[in-house]
N, C-alpha and C positions, 0 to 999 in steps of 0.2 A: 498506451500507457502514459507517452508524452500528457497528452490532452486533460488526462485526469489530473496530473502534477498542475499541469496549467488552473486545473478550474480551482485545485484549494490553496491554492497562491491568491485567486484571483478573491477568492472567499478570505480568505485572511486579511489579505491586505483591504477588504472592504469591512472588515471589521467581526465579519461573520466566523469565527473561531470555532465553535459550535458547528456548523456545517462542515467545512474546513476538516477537524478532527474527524467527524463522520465521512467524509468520502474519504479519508484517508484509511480508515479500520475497514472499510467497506472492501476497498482495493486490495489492502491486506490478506483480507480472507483469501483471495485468489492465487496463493501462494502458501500453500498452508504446510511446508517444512518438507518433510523427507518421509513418505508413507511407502510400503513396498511397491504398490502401482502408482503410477499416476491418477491423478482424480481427475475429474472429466473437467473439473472448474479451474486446474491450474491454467495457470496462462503462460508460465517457465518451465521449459521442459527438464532442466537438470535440476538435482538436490542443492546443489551447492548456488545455482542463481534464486532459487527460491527463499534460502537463508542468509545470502547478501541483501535482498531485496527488501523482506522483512526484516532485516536490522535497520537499515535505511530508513523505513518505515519507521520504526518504531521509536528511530530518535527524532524524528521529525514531529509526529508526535508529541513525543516528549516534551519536546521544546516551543509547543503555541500556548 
């Protein structure tokens, strides 16, 4: 997870914003909220680090 943080830092701060935002929604998806099972793509096993996670995201986001 670290690594991917790292690469749209690494896109951002190279100016690429556009990429950046993409590997960031990309990541996202891998966390997709609170479904009755788990989906086979989550990467956070609980509801509640799923929807920390995706907030995080999502202001990050926000904010390029």
């Amino acid at each position: 997870m670290l690594s991917i943080l790292d690469e749209a830092a690494a896109l951002t701060d190279s100016g690429d914003v556009i990429g950046a935002t993409s590997k960031l929604r990309n990541f996202r998806r891998h966390g997709d909220g609170c479904p009755p099972a788990r989906d086979i793509n989550d990467w956070l096993l609980t509801c509640e680090a799923q929807l920390e996670v995706r907030a995080l995201l999502d202001a990050r986001i926000c904010s390029l």
